[in-house]
N, C-alpha and C positions, 0 to 999 in steps of 0.2 A: 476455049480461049480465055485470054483476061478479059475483064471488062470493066472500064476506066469511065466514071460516071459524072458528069455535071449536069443535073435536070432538078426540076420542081419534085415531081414525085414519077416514079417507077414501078411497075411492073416487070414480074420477071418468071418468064415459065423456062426450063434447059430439060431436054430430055436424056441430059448426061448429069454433069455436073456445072456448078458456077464459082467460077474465083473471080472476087473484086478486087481492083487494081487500087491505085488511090482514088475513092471519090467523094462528092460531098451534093447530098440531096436536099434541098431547101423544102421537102414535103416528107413526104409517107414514101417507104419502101417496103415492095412485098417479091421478094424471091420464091422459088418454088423450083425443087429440081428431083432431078431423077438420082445422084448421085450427091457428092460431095460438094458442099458449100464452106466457101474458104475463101483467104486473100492473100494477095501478097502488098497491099499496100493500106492506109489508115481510112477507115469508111464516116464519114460526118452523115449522120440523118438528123432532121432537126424536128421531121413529125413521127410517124408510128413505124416501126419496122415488126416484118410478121416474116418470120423465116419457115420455112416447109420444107423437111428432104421426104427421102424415103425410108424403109426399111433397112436398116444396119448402116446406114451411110451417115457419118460426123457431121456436125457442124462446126468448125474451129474459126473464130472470128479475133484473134488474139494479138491484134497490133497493137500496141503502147497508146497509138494515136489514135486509136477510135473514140468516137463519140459520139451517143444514142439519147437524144433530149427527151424523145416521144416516149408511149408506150409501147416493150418490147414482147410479141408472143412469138416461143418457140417451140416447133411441132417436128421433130426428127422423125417422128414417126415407126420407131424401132428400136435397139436397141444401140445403136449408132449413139456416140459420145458428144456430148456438148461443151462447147468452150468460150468463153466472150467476156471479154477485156471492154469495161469501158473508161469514160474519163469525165463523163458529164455530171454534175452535182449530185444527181440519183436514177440509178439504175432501177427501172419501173419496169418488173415483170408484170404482165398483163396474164399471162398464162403461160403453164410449163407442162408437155405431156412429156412424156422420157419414161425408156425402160433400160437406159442406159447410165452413168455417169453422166454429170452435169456438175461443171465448176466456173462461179460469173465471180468475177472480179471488177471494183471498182476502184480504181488507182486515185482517184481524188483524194485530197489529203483528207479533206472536210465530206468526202463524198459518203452515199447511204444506200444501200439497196433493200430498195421495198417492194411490197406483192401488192398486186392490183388486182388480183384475182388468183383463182387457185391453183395451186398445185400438183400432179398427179404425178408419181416420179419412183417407179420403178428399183429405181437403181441408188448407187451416192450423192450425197449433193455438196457442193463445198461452195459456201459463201465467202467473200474474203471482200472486206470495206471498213470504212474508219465506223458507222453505224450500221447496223441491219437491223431491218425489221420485215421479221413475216407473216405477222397479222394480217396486214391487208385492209385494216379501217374498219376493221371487225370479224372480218375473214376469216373462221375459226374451223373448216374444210376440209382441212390437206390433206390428201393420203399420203402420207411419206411409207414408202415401204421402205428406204434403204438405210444407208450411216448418215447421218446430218456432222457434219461438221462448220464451223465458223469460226474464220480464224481475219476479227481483225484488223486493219493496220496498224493500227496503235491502242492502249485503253481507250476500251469505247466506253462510251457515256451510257449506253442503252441496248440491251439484245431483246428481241422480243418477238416469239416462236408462238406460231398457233397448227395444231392439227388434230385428227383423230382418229390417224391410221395405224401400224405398227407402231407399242412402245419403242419409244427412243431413250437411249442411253448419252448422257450426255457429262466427258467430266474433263480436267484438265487439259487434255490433248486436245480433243474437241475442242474446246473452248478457249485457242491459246490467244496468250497477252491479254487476257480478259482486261485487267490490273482490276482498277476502280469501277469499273461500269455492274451493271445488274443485268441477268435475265429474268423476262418476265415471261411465265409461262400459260396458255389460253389453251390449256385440254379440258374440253369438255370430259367428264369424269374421270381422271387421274391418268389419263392415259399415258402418261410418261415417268418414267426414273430419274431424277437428277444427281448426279454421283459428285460434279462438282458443287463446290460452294457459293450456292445463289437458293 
């Protein structure tokens, strides 16, 4: 069924799946399902959200109106796709395991998505914000096996990439509307290609 929320904070085990209707959590959200987690209405958390599926089952959180203040970790657990729209000043991943596709968008005009810890990620990744940064506050970690791309909303001021798993290729497409902004790159020994102009 839906599940339409107004509480402090939540817990949430589904031995199927979970779809959120409109809710808005004045704490911590932690979902966990057997199946597919999704909504059909705008989800407000204002502390920590930690999403859990299973094996090959999505995570698609993509409404306009979402908005994730806390620290965000999400665990698909497979190769199941990730997807999540937010709208709050900065999208703060806490942790990301994925053997799948994973694309986080911050629709904030002035909005930034940054890592709070690391990354493990299988698959593609596509950041899309007016800043990104994936350092992490020093975080230099990441295994990225897949395509990294960042694409974004307008000239960013600052792109700034750490990891030290598969080289990454990195050039125009990748890195659209860069305009005037810089990447700055954190591989510990050369482990990346840069094709575009930074």
């Amino acid at each position: 069924g839906i599940l339409a929320l107004t509480a402090n904070n939540a817990t949430l085990v589904d031995a199927t799946g979970i779809t959120f209707g409109p809710s808005t959590l004045n704490g911590n959200l932690v979902a966990q399902a057997n199946g597919a987690i999704d909504q059909i209405g705008a989800l407000t958390v204002t502390g920590t959200t930690t999403l859990t599926g299973t094996a090959n089952q999505p995570i698609t959180l993509t409404d306009a109106g979402n908005r994730f203040d806390g620290l965000i970790t999400l665990a698909p657990n497979g190769v199941g796709a990730v997807t999540l729209v937010d709208t709050s000043p900065t999208t703060q991943l806490a942790g990301l395991t994925a053997n799948g596709p994973v694309a986080v968008t911050n629709l904030n005009n002035n909005g930034t998505i940054s890592l709070a810890g690391a990354i493990a990620a299988g698959g593609n990744l596509t950041f899309t914000a007016n800043d990104i940064d994936l350092n992490g506050n020093g975080i230099s970690a990441n295994p990225f096996l897949g395509t990294l791309r960042l694409q974004p909303l307008a000239p960013t001021r600052a792109i700034t990439i750490g990891g030290n798993g598969a080289q990454w290729d990195l050039n125009a497409s990748d890195v659209a509307n860069l305009g005037g902004g810089s990447v700055d790159h954190h591989w510990p020994g050369r482990q990346y290609r840069c094709r575009h102009d930074c």
